[in-house]
C-alpha positions as CSV (number, residue, x, y, z in Angstrom):
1,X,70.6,-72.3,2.4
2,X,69.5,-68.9,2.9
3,X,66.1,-67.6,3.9
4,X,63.9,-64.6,3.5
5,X,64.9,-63.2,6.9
6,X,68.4,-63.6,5.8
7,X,68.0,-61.2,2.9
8,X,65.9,-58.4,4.8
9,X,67.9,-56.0,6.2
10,X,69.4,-56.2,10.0
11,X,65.9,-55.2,12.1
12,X,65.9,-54.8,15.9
13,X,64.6,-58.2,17.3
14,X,61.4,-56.8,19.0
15,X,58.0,-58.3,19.6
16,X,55.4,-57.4,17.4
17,X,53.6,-54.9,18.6
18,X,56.4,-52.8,20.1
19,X,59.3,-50.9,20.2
20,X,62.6,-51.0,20.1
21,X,62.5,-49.6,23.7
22,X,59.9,-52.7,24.5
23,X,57.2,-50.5,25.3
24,X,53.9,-50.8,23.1
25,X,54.2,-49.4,19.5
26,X,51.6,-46.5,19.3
27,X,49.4,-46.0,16.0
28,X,48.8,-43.0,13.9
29,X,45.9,-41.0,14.6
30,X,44.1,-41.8,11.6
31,X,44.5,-45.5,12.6
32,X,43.5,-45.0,16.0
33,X,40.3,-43.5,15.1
34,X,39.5,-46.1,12.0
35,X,40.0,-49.1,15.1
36,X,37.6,-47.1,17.3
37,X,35.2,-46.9,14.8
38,X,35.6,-50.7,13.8
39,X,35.2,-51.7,17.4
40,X,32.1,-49.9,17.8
41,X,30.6,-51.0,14.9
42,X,31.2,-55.0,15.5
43,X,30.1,-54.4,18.5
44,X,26.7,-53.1,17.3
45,X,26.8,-55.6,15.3
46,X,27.2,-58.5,18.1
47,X,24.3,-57.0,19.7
48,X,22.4,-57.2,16.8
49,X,23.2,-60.8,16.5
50,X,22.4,-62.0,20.3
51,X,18.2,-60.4,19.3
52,X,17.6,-60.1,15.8
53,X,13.5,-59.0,16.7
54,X,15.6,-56.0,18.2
55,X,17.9,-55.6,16.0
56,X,15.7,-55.0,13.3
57,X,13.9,-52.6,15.5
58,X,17.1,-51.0,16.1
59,X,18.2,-50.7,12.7
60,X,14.8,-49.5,11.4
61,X,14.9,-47.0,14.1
62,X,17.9,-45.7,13.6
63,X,17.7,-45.0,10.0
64,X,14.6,-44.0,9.9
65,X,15.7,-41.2,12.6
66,X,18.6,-40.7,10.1
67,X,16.5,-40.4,7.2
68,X,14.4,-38.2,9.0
69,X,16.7,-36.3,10.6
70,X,18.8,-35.8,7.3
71,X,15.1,-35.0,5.5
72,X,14.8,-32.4,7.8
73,X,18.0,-30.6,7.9
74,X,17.4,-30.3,4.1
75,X,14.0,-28.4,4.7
76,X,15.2,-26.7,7.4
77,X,18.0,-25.4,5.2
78,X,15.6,-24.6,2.0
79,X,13.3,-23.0,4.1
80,X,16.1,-20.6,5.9
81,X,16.8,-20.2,2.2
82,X,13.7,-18.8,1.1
83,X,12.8,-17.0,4.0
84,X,16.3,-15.0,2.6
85,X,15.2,-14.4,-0.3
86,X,11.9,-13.3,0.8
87,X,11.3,-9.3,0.1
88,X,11.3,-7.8,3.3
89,X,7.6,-5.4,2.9
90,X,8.7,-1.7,2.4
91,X,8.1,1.2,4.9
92,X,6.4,4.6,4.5
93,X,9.4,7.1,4.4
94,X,8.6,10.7,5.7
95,X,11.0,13.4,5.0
96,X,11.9,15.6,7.8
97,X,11.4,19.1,6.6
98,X,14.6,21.1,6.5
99,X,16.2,23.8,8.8
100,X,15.9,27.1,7.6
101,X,19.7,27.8,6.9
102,X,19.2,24.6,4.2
103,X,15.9,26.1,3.0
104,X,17.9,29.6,2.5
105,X,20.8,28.1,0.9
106,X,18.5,26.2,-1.6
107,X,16.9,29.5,-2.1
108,X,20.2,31.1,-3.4
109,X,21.1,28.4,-5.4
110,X,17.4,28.8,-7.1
111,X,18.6,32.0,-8.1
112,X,21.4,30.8,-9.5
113,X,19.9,28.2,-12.1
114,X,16.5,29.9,-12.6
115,X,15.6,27.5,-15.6
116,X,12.0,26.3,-16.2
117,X,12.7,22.5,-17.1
118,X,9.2,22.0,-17.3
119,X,8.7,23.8,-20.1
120,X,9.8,21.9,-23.6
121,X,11.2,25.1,-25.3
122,X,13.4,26.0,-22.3
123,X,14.6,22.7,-21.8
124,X,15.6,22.9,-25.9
125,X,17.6,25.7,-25.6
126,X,19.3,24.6,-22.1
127,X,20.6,21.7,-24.1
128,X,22.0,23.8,-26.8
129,X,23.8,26.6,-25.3
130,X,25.1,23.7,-23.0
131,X,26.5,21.2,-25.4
132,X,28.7,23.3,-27.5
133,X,31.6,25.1,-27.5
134,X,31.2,28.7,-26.8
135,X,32.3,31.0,-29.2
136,X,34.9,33.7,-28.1
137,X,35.2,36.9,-30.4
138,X,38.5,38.6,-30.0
139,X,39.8,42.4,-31.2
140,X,42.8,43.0,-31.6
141,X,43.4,46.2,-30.1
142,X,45.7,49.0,-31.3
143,X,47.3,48.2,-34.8
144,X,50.5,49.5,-32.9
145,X,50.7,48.1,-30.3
146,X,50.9,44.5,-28.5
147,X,47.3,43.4,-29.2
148,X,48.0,41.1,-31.8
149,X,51.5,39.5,-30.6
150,X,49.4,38.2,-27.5
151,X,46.1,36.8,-29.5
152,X,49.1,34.4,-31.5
153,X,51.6,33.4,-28.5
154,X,48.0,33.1,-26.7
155,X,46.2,30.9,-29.1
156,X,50.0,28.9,-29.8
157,X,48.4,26.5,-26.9
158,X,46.6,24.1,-28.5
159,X,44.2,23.5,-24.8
160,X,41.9,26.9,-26.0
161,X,41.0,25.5,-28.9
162,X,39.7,22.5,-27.0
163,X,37.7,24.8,-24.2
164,X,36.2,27.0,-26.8
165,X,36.6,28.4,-30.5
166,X,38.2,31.8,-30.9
167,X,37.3,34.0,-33.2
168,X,39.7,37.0,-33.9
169,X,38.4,40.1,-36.2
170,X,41.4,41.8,-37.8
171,X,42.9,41.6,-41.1
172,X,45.2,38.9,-42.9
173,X,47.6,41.4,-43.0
174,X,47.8,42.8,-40.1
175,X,48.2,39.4,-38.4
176,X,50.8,38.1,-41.3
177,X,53.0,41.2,-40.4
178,X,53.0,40.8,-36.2
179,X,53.6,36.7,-37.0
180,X,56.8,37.9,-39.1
181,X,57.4,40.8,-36.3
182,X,57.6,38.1,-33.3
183,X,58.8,35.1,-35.6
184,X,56.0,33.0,-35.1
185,X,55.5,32.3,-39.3
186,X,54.8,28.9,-39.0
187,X,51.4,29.6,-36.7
188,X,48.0,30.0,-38.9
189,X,45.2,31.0,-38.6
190,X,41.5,29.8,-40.2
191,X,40.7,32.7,-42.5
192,X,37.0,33.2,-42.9
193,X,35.3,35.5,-45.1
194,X,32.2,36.0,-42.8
195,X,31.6,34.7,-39.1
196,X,29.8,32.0,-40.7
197,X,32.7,30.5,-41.9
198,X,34.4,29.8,-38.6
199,X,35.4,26.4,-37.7
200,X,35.3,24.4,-34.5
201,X,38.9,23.3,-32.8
202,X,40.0,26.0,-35.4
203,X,42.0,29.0,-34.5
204,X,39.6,31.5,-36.7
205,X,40.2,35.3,-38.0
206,X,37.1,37.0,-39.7
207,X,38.5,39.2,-41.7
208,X,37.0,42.8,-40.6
209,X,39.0,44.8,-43.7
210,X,41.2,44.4,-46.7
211,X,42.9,47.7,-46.5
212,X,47.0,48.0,-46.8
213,X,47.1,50.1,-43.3
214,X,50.6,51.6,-42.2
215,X,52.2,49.9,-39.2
216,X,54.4,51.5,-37.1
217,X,54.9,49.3,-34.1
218,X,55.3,51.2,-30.4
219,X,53.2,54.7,-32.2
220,X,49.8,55.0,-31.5
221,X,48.7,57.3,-34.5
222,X,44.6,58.1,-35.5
223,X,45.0,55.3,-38.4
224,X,46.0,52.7,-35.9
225,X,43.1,53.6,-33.5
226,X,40.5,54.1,-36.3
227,X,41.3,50.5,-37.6
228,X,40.8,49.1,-33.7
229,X,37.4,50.7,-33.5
230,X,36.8,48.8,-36.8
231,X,38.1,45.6,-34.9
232,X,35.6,46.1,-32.2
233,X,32.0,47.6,-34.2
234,X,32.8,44.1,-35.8
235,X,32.5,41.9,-32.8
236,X,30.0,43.7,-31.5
237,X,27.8,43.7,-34.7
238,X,28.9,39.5,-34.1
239,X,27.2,39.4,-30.3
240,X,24.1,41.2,-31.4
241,X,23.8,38.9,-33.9
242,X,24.0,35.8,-31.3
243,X,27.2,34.7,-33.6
244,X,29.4,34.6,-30.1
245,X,28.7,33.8,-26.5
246,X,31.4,36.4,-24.9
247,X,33.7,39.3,-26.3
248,X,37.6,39.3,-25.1
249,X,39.1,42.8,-26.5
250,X,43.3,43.8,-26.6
251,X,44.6,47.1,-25.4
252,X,43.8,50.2,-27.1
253,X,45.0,53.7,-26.5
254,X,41.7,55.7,-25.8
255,X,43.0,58.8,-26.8
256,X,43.6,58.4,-30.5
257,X,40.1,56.8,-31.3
258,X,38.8,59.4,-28.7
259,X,40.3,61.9,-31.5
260,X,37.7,60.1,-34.2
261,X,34.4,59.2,-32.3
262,X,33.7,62.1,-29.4
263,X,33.0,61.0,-26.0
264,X,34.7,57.6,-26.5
265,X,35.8,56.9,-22.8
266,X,36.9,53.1,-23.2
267,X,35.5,49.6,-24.1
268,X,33.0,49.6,-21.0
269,X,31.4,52.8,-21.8
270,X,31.2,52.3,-25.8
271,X,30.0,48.8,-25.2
272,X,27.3,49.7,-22.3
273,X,25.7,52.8,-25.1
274,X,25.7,49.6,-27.6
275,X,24.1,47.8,-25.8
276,X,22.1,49.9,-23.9
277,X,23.2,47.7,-20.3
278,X,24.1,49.4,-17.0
279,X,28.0,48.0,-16.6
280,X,30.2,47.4,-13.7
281,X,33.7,47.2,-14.5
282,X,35.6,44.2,-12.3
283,X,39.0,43.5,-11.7
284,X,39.2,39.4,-11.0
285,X,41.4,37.1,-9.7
286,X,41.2,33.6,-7.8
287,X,40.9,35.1,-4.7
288,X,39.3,38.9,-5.3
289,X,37.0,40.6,-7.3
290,X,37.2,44.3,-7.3
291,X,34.6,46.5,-8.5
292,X,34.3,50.5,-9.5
293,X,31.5,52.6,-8.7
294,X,33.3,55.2,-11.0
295,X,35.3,54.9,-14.3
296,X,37.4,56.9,-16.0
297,X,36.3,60.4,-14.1
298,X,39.4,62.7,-13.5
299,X,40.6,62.7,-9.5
300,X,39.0,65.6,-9.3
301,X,35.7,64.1,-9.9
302,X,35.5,61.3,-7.9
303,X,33.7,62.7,-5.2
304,X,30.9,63.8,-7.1
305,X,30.4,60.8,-8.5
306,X,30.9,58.9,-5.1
307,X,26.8,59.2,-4.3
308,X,24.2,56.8,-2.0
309,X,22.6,55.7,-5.5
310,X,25.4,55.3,-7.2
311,X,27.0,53.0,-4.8
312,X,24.1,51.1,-3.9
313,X,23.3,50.3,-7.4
314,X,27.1,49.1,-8.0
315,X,26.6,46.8,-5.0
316,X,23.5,45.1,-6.9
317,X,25.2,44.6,-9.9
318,X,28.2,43.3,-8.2
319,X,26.1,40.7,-6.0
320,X,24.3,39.8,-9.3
321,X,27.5,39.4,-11.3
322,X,29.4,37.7,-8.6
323,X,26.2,35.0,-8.9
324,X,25.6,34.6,-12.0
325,X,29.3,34.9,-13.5
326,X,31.2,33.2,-11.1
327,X,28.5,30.9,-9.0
328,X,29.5,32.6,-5.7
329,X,26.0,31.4,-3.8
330,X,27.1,33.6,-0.7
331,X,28.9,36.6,-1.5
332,X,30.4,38.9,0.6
333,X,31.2,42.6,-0.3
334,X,33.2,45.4,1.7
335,X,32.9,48.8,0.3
């Protein structure tokens, strides 16, 4: 017959207890820590055995010190928990008054944005100007010559119709024959009968006359320059009007609207007697801004028009311009 041990597998024949080796079979951790707890428990509990009067003493004792003790580390914890969230009293915060280069530097950029917000009305018309596209008006120059073929490959890009909304003052026909010129037929523009009409994200074209006008392209003649004086009494009958915020003109050959309106010197000059404004004429760039105390003098005049007022006042003008135009809070001018 065959027994249990028979059908276990081959095992070393060791005592119980140990090893293979003999020596005494160690227990886990976890096991060695459960029998140390056992053992100190029974033996508590022995104890408590040999004097019960103690025992319960011993036992009401101890958890009372636990309940207390657990009671306490609760509070303890609530209490660091609400002294948290406890708002902490608030100080009385002095400003240190400023240096005077700050104080200075806030005084330019005073000048700079000189607006009452205070006042209602102000504050109304801040919002306005603000808010909305500005409005560019746009001449086109010379009939002859490359105004016009700008304006379109300019306005092609859809982007300036998203920073502003241009507003050119020519003819239909003038700007259906440069299209056709420079093969740019499929480009459009908004036509509007009156500045009125214009439309925002529009590329717009009051027209200024209806007239079939004689295009010879490359020839300045007196027809070509009458027709961009036209071009520009329009847009500036447009800015008196408040109809645009700023006035962009094309070339123009001085000399044959000169031949029509006497003393005509440019755009400055005509647009300074319009508006009765003392100008400065300023060649910009990213990195310089050049300004003439003289324009459009023979060489032979330059000299007499070189004088201590006349400079001094360009200088003004300049440092105004330079703040106002282009936000330069510190400028600085060589002459």
């Amino acid at each position: 017959m065959s027994d249990a041990k028979e059908n276990t597998p081959n095992k070393p024949n060791t005592p119980e207890g140990q090893n293979k080796d003999g020596n005494e079979r160690r227990r886990s951790r976890g096991g060695r820590n459960r029998n140390r707890n056992r053992g100190k428990k029974e033996g508590e509990g022995q104890a408590a055995s040999s004097d019960p009067a103690k025992s319960g003493e011993v036992k009401a004792s101890e958890s009372g010190a636990k309940e207390e003790g657990a009671g306490g580390n609760r509070n303890n914890r609530g209490r660091n928990r609400n002294n948290r969230n406890k708002r902490r009293e608030g100080k009385d915060v002095k400003a240190s008054p400023v240096s005077e280069d700050v104080q200075s530097e806030y005084d330019l950029q005073k000048d700079l944005y000189d607006i009452n917000f205070s006042a209602s009305s102000n504050t109304a018309v801040y919002e306005e100007t603000v808010l909305e596209k500005p409005v560019i008006g746009i001449t086109c120059g010379d009939l002859n010559g490359i105004g016009m073929e700008v304006i379109i490959s300019m306005l092609e890009d859809t982007r300036i119709a998203e920073l502003c909304t241009p507003v050119v003052f020519a003819s239909s026909k003038l700007a259906s024959y440069h299209r056709n010129a420079i093969d740019k037929r499929d480009f459009q523009f908004n036509l509007c009968d009156t500045i009125e009409d214009i439309r925002e994200d529009k590329n717009n074209l009051v027209l200024s006359w209806d007239d079939n006008v004689e295009i010879t392209l490359g020839v300045p003649t007196d027809v070509s320059g009458a027709y961009a004086l036209k071009s520009i009494d329009a847009a500036i009958e447009a800015a008196k009007g408040g109809k645009i915020h700023a006035l962009l003109t094309a070339p123009i050959n001085k000399h044959n609207i000169a031949a029509n309106v006497e003393g005509f010197s440019g755009h400055t000059g005509y647009l300074a007697q319009h508006f009765g404004n003392d100008v400065l004429m300023i060649l910009s760039s990213d990195q310089l801004k050049v300004a003439t105390v003289t324009g459009h003098v023979p060489i032979s005049k330059v000299a007499e028009e070189l004088t201590e007022i006349s400079i001094s006042s360009a200088i003004e003008r300049l440092t105004s311009s330079l703040k106002r135009d282009f936000k330069i809070v510190k400028p600085t001018i060589f002459f």
